[in-house]
C-alpha positions in Angstrom: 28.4 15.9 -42.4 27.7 19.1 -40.7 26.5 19.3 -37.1 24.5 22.3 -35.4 23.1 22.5 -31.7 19.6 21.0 -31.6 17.3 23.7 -29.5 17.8 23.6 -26.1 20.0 20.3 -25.2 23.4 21.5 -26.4 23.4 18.2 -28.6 25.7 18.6 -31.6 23.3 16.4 -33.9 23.9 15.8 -38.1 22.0 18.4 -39.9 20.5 15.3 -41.6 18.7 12.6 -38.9 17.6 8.9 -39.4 13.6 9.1 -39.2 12.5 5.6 -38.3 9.0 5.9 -38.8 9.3 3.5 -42.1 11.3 0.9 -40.2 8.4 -1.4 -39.7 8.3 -1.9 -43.2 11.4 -3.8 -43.6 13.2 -6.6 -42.3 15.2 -6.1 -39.1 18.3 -7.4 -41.1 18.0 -4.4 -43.7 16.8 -1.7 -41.0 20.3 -2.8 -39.2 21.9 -2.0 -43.1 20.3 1.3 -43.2 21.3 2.7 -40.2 24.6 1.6 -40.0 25.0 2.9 -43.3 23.9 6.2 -42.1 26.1 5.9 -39.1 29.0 5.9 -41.8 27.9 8.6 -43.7 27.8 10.5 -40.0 24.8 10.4 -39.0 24.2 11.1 -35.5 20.6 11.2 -34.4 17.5 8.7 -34.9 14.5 9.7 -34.3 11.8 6.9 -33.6 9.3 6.4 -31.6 6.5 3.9 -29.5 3.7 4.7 -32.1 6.3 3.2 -35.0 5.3 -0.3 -34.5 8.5 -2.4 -34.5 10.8 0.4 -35.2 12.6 1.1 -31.2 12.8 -2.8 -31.4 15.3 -2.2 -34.9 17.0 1.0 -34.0 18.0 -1.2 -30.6 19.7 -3.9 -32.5 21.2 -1.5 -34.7 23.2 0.3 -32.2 24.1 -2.2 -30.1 27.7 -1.5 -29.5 27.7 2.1 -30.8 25.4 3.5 -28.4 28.2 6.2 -27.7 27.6 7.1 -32.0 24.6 8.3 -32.2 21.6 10.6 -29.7 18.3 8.6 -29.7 14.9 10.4 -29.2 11.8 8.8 -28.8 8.2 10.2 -28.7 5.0 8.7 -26.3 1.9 9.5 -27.6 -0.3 9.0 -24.3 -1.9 11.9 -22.9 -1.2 11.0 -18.8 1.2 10.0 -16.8 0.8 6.5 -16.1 0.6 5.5 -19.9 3.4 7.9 -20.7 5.6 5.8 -17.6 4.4 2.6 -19.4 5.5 3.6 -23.1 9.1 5.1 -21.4 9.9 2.1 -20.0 8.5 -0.3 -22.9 10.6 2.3 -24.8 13.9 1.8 -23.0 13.3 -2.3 -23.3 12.4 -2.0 -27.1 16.0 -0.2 -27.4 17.7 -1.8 -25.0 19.1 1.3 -23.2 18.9 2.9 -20.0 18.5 6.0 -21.5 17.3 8.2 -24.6 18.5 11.3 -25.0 15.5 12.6 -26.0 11.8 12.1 -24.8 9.6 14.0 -26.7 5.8 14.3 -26.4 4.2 12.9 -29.5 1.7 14.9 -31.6 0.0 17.1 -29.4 -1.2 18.8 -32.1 -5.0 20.5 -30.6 -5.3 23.0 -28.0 -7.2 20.4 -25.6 -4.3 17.9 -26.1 -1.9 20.2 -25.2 -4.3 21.0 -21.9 -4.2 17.3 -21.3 -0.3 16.4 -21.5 0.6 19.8 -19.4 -2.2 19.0 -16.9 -1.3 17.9 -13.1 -0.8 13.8 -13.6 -0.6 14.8 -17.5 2.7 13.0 -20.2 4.6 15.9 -19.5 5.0 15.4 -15.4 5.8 11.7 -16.3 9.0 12.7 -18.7 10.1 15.3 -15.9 9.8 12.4 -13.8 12.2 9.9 -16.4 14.6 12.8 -16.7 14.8 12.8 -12.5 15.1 9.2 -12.7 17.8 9.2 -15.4 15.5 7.6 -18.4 15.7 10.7 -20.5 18.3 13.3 -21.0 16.1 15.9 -22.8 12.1 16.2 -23.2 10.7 18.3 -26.4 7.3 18.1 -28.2 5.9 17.5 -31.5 3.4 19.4 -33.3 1.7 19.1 -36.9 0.4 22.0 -37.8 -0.8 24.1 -35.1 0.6 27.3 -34.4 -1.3 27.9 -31.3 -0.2 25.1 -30.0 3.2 25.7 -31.3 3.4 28.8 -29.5 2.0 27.4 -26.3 4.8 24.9 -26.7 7.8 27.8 -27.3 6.3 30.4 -24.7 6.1 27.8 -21.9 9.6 27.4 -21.4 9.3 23.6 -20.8 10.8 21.8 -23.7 14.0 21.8 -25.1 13.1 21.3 -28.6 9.8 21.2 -30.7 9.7 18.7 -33.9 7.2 20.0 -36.5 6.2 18.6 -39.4 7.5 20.9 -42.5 
């Protein structure tokens, strides 16, 4: 497996990740099966998040044990602080970790939305606020499709990575 630096974080993550998103579609016992299997193969980072259902609750009993293996990121999808406070701590429980390694803000993919989560008492003062608190290691952003917002994201100089869909 190869491994490269993932933005900002200094994270030596496989070049190849384990997207959860699909997780609630299956039975815990085979989501367990998958990404051990991709642990094997040397696979390093998941990627899930509190939108995908059932899916922090799997990754959690996957890598009981092997928390040191693998970087977990996680995405909240609320726009303000206290609901982005709510879904990092749900998020933690559902995984059963004191910490992700990365807390990304999840599809802020309008200009208004990107006002919103940047905004005093917005998401993003709430996942500086984890990282303080030692919840999160590293915040980013994802962004379908708009390159304004994109750009925002990049010129801002506030998150350590930026997830787009490709």
């Amino acid at each position: 497996m190869e491994y490269r630096k993932l933005g900002k974080t200094g994270m030596m993550v496989s070049v190849i990740g384990f997207g959860a998103i699909k997780l609630p579609q299956v039975p815990v016992d085979q989501a367990v099966e998958a990404i051990n299997r991709a642990i094997e193969l040397g696979v390093n980072f998941i990627d899930t998040a509190r939108n995908y259902k059932d899916s922090e609750h799997k990754v959690g009993v996957a890598i009981k044990g092997k928390r040191d293996k693998v970087y977990i990121a996680t995405k909240t999808a609320s726009r303000d602080y206290d609901g982005a406070m709510r879904d990092i701590e749900t998020s933690l429980r559902e995984l059963d970790v004191d910490r992700v390694d990365l807390l990304q803000l999840h599809t802020v993919s309008d200009e208004d939305v990107y006002a919103r989560v940047m905004a005093k008492g917005g998401a993003l003062e709430a996942a500086r606020k984890a990282q303080e608190q030692g919840m999160a290691d590293h915040v980013g952003i994802t962004i379908h499709r708009a390159h304004s917002v994109m750009k925002k994201a990049i010129l801002s100089g506030e998150f350590e990575t930026i997830m787009l869909a490709y």
